[in-house]
N, C-alpha and C positions, 0 to 999 in steps of 0.2 A: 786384145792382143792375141795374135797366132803364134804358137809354138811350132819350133822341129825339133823333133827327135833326130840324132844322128847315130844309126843303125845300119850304116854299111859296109861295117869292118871284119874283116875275115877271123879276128881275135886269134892270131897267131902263136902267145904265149902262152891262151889257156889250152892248146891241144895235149890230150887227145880228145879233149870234153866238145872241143867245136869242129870235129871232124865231121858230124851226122847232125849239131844242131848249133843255129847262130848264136854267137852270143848272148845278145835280148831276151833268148829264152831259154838261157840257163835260169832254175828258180832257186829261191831264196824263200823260209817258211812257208812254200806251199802257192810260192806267184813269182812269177818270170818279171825281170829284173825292169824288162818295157811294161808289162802292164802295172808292177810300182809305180813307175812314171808317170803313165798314164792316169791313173785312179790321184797320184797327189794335181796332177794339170786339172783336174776335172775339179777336186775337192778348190782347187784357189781359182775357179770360178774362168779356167784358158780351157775350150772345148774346142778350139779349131787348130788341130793337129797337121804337119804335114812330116813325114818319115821319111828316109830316104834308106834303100835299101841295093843292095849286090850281090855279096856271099852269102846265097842261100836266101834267097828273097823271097821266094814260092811261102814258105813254112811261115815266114813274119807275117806276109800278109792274110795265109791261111786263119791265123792264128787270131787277129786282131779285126779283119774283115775293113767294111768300112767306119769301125767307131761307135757303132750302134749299141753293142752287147756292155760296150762302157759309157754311155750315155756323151758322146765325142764326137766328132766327125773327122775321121782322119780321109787325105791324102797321100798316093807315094809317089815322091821322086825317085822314079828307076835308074840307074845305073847301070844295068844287067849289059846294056846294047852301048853304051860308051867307054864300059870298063871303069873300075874305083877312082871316083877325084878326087881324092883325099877330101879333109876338113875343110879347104879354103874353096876346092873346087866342086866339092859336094854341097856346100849353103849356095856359092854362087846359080848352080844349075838349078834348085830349088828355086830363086828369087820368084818365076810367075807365078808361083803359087804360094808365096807369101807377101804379095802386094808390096805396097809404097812405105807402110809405115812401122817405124821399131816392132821386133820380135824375138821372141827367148831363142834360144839356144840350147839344147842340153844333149849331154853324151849318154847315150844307151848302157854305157858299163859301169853305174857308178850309181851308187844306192847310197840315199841321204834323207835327212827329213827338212832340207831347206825350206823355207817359206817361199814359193812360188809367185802367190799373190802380194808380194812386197815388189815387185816388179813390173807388176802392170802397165804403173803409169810411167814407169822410166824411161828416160829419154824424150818423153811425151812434150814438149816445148813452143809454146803459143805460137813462139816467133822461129819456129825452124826455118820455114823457107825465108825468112828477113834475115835472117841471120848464119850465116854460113859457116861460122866459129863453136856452132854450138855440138857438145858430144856423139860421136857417133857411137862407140859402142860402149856399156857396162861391164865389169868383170866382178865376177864371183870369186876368190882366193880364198886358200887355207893355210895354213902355217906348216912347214913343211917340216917334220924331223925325221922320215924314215929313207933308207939307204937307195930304195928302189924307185922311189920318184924322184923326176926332175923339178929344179928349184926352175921356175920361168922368168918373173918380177916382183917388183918391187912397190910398194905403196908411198907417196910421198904426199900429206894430205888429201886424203882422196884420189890420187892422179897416177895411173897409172905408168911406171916408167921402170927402163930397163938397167941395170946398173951390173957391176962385176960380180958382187957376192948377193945374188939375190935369194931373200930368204921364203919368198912366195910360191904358192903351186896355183895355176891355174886350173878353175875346179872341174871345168867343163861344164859349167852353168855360165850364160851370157845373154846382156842383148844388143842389138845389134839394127844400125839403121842403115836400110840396103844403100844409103850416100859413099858407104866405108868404103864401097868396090869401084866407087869413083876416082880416090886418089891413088889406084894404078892404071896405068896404061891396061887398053884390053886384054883379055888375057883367054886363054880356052883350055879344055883340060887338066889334066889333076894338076893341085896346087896345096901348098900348105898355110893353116887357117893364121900362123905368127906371119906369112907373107901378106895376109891381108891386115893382120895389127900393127906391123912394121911403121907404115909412112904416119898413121893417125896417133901412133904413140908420141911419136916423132913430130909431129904438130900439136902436141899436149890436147887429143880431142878424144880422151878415153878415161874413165873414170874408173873407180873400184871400192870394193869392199873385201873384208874377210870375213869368214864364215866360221863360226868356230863350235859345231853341231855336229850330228851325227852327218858322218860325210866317210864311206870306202869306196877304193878304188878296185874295181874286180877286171883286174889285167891276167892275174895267173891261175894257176889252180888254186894256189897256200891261200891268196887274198879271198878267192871265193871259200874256201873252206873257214877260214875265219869270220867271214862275214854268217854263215851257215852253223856256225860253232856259238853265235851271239844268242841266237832264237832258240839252245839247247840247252841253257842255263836255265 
């Protein structure tokens, strides 16, 4: 299975910290928040990486090279020369370089110790092409009680769906079969990643779990400094 990292965001709430460096490589005990990532993809046994980068792309890739200094092989989908596609338009642009078959997902600003290798085989389905009913994508959720995250879905035995008072956060851990980008009309430029969960929700062909590990979210300063404040103890 090939992973992406999704590393093209300008990280707008943590400034002044991402005005001179992107996000991914703000650190944490002493390692930048991508190469966490990186080193657990590697440890669950996913070395073929693709990134995708924008604001401040030079320094990510300076940083990470091709993969090699982490025993990996990364590629990057650029952005630099299309401008940000958001989430939904930033995987879709990615797709040649993640082939035909299910792939993780994961957000650059979000430090966890999820089991990576529990995902491998997901989605992996004998009779995919026989079967056109079968899941396209996974979700990763956490239980959500604090004030500055949004609540996204809901879990109803395993199935992902959308309802009025949903008590879930999507984790930014996913995987994803490039079919999902089937069930919109085509599309080009930025887009958002719940416009590609939309219709496959809505055809109950999306499944989930919760997570309930070490899992932060590093959107602002206070969040990184708490996650910083962990490793001081």
């Amino acid at each position: 299975m090939k992973a992406m990292i999704l590393a093209a965001g300008r990280g707008e709430r943590l400034k002044p910290l991402t005005n001179t460096t992107p996000k991914p490589l703000l650190s944490v005990h002493g390692q930048t928040l991508i190469e966490h990532l990186i080193h657990q993809l590697k440890n669950a046994g996913i070395t073929e990486l693709v990134i995708n980068v924008f604001y401040l792309a030079e320094p990510i890739k300076k940083k990470l090279g091709d993969g090699s200094a982490y025993q990996v092989s990364i590629c990057y989908s650029d952005e630099t020369e299309t401008g940000c596609l958001g989430t939904g338009g930033g995987i879709y642009h990615a797709l040649p370089l993640l082939g035909n078959d299910p792939f993780l997902i994961v957000s650059a600003d979000i430090w966890t110790d999820f089991p990576f290798d529990s995902l491998k085989r997901c989605l992996q389905k004998k009779d995919q092409k026989k079967d056109q009913k079968k899941d396209l994508a996974h979700l990763i959720m956490i239980k959500n009680h604090a004030d500055d995250l949004h609540r996204d879905f809901n879990l109803k035995q395993n199935r992902v769906v959308v309802d009025s008072n949903p008590p879930l956060t999507y984790s930014g851990i996913a995987v994803l079969h490039p079919n999902i980008f089937l069930l919109n009309s085509p599309v080009r430029g930025a887009f958002s990643f719940y416009s590609v969960l939309e219709p496959a929700i809505k055809l109950d062909r999306i499944s989930g779990e919760t997570y309930s590990g070490l899992w932060y979210n590093i959107g602002t300063p206070e969040q990184l400094s708490k996650l910083q404040a962990k490793f001081q103890l």
